[in-house]
DRENDO-1510 file (C-alpha; in Angstrom, 1 decimal, always signed):
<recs>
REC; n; res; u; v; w
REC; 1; UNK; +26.4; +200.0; +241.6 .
REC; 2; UNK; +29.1; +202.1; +240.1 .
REC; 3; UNK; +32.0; +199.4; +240.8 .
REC; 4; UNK; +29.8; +196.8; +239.6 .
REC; 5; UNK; +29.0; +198.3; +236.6 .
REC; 6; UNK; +32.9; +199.0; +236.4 .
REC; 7; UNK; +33.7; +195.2; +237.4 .
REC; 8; UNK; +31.1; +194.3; +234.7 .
REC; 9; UNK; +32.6; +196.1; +231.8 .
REC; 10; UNK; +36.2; +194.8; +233.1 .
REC; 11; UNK; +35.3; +191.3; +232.6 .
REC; 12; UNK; +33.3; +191.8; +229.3 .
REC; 13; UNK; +36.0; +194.1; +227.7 .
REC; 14; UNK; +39.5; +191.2; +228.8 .
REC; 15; UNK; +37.0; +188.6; +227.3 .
REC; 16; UNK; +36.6; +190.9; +224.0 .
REC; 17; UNK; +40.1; +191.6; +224.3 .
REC; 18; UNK; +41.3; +187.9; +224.6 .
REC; 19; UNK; +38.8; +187.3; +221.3 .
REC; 20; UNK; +41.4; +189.2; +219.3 .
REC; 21; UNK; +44.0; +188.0; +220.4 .
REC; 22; UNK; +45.9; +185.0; +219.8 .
REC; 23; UNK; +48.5; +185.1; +222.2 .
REC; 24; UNK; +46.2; +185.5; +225.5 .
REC; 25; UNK; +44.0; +182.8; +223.3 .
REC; 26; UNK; +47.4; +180.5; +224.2 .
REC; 27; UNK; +48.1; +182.0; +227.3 .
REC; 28; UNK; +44.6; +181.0; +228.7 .
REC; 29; UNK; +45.2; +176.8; +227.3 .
REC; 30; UNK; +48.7; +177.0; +228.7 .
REC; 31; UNK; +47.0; +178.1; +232.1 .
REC; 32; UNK; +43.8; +175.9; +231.9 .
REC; 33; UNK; +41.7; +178.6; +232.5 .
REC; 34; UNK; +40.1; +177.7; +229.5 .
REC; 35; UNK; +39.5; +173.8; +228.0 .
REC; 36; UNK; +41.1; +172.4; +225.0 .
REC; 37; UNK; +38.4; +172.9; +222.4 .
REC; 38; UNK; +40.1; +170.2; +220.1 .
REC; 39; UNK; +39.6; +167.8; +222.9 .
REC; 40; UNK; +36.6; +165.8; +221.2 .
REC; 41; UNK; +37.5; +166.3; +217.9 .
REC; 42; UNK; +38.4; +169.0; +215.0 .
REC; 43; UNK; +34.8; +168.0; +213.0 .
REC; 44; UNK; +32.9; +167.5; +216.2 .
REC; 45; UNK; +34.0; +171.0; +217.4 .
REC; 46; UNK; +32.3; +172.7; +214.1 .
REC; 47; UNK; +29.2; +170.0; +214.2 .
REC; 48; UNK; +28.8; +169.0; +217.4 .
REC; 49; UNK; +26.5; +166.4; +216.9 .
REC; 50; UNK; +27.5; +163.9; +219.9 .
REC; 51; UNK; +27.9; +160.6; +218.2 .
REC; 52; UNK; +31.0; +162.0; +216.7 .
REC; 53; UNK; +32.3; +163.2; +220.3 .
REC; 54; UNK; +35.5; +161.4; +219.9 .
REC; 55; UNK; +37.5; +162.0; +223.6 .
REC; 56; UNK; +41.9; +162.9; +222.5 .
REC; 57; UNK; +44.0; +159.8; +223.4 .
REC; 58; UNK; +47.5; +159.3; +223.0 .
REC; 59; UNK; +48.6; +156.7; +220.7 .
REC; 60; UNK; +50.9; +153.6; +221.8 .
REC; 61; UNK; +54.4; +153.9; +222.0 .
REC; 62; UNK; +55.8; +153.1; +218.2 .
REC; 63; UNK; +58.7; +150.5; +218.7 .
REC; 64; UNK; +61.5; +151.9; +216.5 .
REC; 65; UNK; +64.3; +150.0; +215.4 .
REC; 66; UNK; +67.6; +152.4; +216.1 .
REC; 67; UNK; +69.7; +153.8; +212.3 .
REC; 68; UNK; +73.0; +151.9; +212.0 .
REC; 69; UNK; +74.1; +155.4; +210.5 .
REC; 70; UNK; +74.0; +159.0; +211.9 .
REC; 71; UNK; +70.2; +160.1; +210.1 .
REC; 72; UNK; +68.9; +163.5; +210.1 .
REC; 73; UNK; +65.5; +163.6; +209.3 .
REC; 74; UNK; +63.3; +166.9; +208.2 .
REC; 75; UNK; +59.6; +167.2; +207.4 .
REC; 76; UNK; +58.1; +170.1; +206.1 .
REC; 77; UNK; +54.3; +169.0; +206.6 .
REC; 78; UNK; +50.2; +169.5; +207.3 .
REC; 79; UNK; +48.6; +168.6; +210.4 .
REC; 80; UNK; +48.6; +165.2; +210.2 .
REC; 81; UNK; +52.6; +165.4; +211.0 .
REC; 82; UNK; +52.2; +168.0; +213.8 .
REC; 83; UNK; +54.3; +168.1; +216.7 .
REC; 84; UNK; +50.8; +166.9; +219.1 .
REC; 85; UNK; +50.6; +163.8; +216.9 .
REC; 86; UNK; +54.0; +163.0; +216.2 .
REC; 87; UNK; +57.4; +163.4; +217.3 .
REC; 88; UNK; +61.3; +162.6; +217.4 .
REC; 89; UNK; +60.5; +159.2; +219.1 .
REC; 90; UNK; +58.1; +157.7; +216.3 .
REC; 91; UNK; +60.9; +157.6; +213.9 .
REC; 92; UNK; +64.3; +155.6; +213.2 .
REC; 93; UNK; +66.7; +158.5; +212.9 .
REC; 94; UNK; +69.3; +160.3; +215.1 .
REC; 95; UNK; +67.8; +163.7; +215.1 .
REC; 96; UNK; +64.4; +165.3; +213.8 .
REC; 97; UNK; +63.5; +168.0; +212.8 .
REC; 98; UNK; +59.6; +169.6; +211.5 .
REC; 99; UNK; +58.3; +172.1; +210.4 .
REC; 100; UNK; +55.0; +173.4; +208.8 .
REC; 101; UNK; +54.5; +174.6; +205.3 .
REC; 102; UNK; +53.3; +178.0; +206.8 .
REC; 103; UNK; +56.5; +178.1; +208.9 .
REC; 104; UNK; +60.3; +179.1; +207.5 .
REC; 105; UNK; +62.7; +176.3; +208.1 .
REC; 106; UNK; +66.2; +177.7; +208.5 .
REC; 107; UNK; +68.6; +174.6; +208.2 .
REC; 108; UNK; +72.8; +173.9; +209.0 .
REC; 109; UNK; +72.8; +170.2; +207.5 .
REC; 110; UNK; +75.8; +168.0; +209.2 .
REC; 111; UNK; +78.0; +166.2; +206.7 .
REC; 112; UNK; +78.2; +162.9; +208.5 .
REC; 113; UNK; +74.6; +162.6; +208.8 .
REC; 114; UNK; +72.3; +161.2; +206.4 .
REC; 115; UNK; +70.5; +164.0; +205.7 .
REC; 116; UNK; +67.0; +163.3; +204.9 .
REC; 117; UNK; +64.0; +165.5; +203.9 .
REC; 118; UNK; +60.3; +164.6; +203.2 .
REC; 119; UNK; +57.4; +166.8; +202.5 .
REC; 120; UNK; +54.2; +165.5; +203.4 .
REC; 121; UNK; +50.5; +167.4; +202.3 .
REC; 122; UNK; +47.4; +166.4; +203.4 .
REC; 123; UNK; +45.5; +165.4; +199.8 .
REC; 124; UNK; +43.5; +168.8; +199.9 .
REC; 125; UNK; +46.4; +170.9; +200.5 .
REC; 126; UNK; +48.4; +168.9; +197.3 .
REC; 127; UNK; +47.7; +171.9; +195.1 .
REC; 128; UNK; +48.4; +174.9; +196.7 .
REC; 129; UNK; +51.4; +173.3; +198.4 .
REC; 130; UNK; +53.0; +172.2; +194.7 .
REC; 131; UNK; +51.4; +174.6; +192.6 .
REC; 132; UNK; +54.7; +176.3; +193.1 .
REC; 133; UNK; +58.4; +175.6; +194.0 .
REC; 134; UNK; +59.1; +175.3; +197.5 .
REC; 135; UNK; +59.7; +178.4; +199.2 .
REC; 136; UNK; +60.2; +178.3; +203.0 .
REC; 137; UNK; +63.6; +176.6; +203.1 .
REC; 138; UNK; +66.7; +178.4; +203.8 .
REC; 139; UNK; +70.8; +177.4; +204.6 .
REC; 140; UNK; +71.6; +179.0; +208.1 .
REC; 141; UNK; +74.2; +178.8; +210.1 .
REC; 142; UNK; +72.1; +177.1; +212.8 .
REC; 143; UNK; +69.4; +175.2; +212.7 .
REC; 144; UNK; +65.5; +176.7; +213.6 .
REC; 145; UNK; +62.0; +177.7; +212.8 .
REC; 146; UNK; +60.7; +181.2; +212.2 .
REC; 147; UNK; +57.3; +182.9; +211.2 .
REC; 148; UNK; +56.9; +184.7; +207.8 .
REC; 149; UNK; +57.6; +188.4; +208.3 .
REC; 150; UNK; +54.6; +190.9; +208.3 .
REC; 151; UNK; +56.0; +193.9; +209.2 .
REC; 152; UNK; +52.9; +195.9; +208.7 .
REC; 153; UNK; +51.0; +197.1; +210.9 .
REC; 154; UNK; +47.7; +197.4; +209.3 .
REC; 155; UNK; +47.9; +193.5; +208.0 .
REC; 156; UNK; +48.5; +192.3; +211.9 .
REC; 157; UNK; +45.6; +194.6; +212.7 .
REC; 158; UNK; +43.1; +193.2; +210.3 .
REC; 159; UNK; +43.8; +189.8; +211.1 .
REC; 160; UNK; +43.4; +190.4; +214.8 .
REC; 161; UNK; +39.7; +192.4; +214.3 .
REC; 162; UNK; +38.3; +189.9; +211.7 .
REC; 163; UNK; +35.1; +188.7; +212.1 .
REC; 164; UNK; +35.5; +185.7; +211.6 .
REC; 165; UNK; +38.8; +184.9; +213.8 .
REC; 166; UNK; +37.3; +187.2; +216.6 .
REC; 167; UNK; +34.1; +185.2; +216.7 .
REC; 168; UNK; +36.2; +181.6; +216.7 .
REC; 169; UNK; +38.1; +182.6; +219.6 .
REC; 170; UNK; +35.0; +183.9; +221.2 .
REC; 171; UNK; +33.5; +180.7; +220.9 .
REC; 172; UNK; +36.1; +179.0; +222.2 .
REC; 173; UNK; +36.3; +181.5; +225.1 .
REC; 174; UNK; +33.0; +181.3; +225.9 .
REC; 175; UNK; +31.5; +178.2; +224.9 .
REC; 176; UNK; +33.8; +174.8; +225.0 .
REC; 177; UNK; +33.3; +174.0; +228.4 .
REC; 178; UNK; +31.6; +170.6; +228.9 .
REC; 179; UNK; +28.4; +171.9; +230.4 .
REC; 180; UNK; +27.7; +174.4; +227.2 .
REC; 181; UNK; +28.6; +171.7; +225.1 .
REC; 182; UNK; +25.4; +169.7; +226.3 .
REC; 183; UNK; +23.1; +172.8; +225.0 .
REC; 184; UNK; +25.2; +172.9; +221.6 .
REC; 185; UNK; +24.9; +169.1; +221.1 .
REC; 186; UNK; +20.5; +169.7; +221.7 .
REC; 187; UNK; +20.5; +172.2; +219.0 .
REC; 188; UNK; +22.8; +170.3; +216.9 .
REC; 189; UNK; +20.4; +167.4; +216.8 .
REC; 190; UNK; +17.6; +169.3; +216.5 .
REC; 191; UNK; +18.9; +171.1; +213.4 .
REC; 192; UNK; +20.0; +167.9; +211.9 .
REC; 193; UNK; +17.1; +166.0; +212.5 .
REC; 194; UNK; +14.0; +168.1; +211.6 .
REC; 195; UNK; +15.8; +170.6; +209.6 .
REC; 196; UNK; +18.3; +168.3; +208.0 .
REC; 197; UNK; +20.9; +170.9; +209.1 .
REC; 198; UNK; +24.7; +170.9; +209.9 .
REC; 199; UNK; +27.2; +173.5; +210.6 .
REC; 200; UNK; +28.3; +174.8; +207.1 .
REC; 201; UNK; +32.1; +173.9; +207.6 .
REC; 202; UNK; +31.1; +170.0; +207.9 .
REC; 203; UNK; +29.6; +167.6; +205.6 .
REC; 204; UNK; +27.7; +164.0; +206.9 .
REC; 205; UNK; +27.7; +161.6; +204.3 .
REC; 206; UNK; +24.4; +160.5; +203.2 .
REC; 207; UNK; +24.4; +157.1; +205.8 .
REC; 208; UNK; +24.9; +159.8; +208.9 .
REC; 209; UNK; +28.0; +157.4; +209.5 .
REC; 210; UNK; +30.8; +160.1; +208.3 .
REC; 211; UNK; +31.4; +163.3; +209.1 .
REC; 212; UNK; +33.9; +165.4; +207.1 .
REC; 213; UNK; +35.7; +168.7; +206.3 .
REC; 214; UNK; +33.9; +171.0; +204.0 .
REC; 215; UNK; +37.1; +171.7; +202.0 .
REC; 216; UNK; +37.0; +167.7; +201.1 .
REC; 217; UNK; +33.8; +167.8; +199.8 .
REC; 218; UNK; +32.6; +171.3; +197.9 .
REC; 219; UNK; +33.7; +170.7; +194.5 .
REC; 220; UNK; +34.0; +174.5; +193.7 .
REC; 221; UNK; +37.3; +174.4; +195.8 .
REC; 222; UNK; +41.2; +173.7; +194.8 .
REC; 223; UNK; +41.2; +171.4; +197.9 .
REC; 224; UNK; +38.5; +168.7; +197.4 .
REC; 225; UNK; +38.8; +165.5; +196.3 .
REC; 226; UNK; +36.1; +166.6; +193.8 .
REC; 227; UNK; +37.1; +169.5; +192.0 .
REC; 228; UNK; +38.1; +169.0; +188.5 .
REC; 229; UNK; +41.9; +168.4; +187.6 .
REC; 230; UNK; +43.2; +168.7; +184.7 .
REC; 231; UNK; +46.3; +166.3; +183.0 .
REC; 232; UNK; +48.0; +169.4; +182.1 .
REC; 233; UNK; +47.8; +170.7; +186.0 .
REC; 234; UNK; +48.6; +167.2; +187.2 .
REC; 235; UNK; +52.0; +167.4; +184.8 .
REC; 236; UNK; +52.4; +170.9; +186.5 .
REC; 237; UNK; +52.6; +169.2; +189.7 .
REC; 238; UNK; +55.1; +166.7; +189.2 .
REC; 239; UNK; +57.1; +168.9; +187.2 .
REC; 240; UNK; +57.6; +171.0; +190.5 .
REC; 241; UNK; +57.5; +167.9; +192.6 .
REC; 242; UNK; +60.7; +167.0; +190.4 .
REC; 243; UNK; +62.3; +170.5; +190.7 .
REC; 244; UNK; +62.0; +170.6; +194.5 .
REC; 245; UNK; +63.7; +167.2; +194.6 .
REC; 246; UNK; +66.7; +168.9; +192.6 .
REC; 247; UNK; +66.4; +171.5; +194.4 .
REC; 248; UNK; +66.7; +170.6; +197.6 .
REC; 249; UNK; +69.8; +167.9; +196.5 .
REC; 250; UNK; +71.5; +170.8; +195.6 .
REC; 251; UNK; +71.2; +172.2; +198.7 .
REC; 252; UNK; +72.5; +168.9; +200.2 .
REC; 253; UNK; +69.9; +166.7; +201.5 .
REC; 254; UNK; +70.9; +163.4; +200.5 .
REC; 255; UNK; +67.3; +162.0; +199.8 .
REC; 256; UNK; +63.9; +163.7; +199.1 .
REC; 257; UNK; +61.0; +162.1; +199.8 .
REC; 258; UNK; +57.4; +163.5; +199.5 .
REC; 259; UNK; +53.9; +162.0; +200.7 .
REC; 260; UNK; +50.4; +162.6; +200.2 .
REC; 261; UNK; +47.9; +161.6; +203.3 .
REC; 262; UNK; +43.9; +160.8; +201.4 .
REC; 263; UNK; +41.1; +163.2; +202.6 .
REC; 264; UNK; +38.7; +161.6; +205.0 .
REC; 265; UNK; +36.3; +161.9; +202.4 .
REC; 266; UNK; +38.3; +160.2; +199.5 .
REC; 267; UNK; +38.3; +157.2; +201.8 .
REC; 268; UNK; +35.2; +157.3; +203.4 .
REC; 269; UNK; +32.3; +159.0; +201.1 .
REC; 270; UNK; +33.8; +157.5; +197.3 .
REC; 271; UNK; +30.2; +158.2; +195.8 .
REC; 272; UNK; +30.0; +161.8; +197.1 .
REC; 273; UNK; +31.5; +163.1; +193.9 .
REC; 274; UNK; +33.3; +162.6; +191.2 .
REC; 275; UNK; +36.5; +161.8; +192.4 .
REC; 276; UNK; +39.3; +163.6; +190.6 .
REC; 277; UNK; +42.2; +160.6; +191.7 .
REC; 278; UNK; +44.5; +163.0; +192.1 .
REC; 279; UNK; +47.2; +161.5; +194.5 .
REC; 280; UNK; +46.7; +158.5; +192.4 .
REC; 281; UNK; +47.5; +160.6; +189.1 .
REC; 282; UNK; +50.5; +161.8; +190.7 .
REC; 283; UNK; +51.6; +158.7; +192.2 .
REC; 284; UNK; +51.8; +156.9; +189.0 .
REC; 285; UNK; +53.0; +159.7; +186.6 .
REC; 286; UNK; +55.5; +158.7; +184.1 .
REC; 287; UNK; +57.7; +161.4; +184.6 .
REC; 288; UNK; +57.5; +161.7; +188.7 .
REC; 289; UNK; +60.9; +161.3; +190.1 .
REC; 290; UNK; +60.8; +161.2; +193.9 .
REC; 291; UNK; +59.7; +158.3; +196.3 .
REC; 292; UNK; +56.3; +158.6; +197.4 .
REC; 293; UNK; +55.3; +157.1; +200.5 .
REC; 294; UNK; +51.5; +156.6; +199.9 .
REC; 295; UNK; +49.1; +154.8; +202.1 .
REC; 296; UNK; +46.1; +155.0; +199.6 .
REC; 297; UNK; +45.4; +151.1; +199.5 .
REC; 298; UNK; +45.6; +150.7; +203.1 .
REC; 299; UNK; +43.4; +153.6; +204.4 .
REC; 300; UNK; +41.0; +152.0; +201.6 .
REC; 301; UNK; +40.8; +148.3; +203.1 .
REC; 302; UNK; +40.9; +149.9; +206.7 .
REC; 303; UNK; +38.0; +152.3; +205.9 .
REC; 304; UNK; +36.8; +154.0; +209.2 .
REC; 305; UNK; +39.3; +152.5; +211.2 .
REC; 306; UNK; +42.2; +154.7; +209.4 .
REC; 307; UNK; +40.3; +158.1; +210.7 .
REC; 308; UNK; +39.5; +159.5; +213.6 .
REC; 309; UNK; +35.4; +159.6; +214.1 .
REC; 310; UNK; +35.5; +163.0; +215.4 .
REC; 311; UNK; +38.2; +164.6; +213.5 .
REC; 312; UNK; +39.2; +165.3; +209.8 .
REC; 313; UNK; +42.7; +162.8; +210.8 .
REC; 314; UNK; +43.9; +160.3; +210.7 .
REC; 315; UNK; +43.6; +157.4; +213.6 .
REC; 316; UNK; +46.6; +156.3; +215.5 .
REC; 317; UNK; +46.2; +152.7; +213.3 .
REC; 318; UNK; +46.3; +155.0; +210.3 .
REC; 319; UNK; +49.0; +157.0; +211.4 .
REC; 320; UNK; +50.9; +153.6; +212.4 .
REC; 321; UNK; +50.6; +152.5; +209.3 .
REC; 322; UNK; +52.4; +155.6; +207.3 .
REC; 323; UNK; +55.3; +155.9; +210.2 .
REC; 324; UNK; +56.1; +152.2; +209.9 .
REC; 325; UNK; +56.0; +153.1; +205.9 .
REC; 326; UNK; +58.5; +156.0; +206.6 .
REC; 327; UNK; +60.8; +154.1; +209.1 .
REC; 328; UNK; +61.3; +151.1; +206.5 .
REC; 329; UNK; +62.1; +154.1; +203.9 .
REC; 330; UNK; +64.7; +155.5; +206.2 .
REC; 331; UNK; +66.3; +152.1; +207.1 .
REC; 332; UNK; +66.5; +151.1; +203.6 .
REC; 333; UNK; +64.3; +148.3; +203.7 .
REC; 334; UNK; +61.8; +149.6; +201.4 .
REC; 335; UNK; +61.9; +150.3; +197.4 .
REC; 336; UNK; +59.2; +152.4; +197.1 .
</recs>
């Protein structure tokens, strides 16, 4: 009984263990000890509710017409540009290079290259991302990504014993394999049926035909497409918009570009709110000074088809849509 007992708390204390940890987290996906909990779907993974279990695919192969000149291209973006959904071979340039806001970009631009930089933000993350000048950009003498610094101890610490971070990864752990999922879909549609009930961190529009990200929808938040804005904060915005763009020239890109990808909300659930047009205020500023590759009109006539039923992004037809957009930029066949 002893060894059980001793096998027992073993297994209990490396799950705990792997709950705090995002490293063994990775280490278990890399391994496939545990299923990618992403697999159906960012919104069905908080809601499960199983008519928005939406299984991953791969997107067809974009043809890309090849640069007649050397092109470097760099994107300092959100998620809907991450290396998973995109990559080198979507775009007409020579080489690629991304990175995410959170992340440092430490840049050697080459001289005979065509040195291209766009920022993209997701619509939500449009204030915190140009509330202020840009800031994780730097000349190197090499070209790579790095992690902000946090060289104390005590910050790592209570990041890796938060509550809410431990239970995540506990879920995840514990909880994302298909046969749990079946239980978690039953209480999922009981909740929302009789109690009119979804997880917190998701909203379903008022048809039960959309499902969306929290930060999209509570108006109290910076981040959603309903939260007041004021003209003043919108001339704030393009003013550093503008600055970045001089900015950046100066530290020899040859063009900046910037784009702003709609919430799945500001597309899909237009009577939710009050919307505060806020990509479209910016878009059609007087004073804004950088191309802006929008796909607000689009997404609009595509409606459900530019989203992902199960997740907060976009579809591959929406993401076609923006990279085509992009490619005729870089090409020069565009005057946006």
């Amino acid at each position: 009984m002893k060894v059980v007992r001793v096998l027992v708390l073993l297994f209990f204390g490396m799950i705990w263990l792997a709950g705090c940890s995002n490293e063994i987290l990775a280490t278990l996906y890399r391994n496939e000890i545990i299923p990618d909990d992403y697999r159906y779907g960012d919104l069905y993974r908080l809601a499960n509710l199983e008519e928005f279990k939406d299984p991953k695919a791969e997107c067809p192969e974009l043809p890309v017409s090849k640069p007649t000149q050397k092109i470097a291209l760099y994107i300092i973006g959100d998620s809907f540009t991450e290396k998973q959904r995109i990559d080198s071979s979507d775009f007409a340039v020579t080489t690629y290079t991304w990175a995410h806001w959170g992340e440092n970009l430490h840049f050697k631009l080459d001289t005979t290259f065509h040195n291209i930089i766009l920022l993209e933000s997701v619509e939500r993350n449009v204030r915190p991302h140009f509330g202020a000048p840009i800031a994780n950009i730097f000349p190197d003498s090499s070209t790579f990504i790095t992690l902000p610094s946090d060289t104390r101890i005590m910050q790592r610490l209570d990041r890796m014993f938060a509550s809410d971070g431990v239970e995540d990864r506990l879920n995840t752990i514990l909880f994302q394999f298909d046969h749990m999922l079946k239980f978690r879909e039953m209480k999922s549609w009981i909740n929302q049926r009789f109690f009119d009930r979804t997880d917190p961190k998701v909203t379903l529009s008022g048809d039960g035909s959309t499902l969306a990200y929290y930060e999209d929808t509570d108006s109290t938040l910076i981040n959603s497409s309903y939260n007041y804005v004021s003209d003043t904060e919108i001339d704030s915005l393009v003013a550093v918009i503008n600055f970045n763009k001089k900015y950046l020239k100066k530290l020899g890109f040859d063009d900046v570009w910037f784009s702003i990808i709609p919430n799945k909300a500001t597309v899909l659930m237009p009577t939710y709110g009050t919307y505060n047009r806020i990509i479209d205020r910016i878009s059609r500023h007087p004073k804004l000074m950088v191309p802006n590759i929008g796909v607000m009109n689009e997404f609009r006539k595509m409606k459900q088809n530019a989203y992902l039923i199960g997740d907060s992004h976009w579809s591959c037809a929406g993401q076609r849509i923006w990279l085509e957009k992009v490619n005729l930029l870089v090409l020069g066949n565009s005057d946006i």
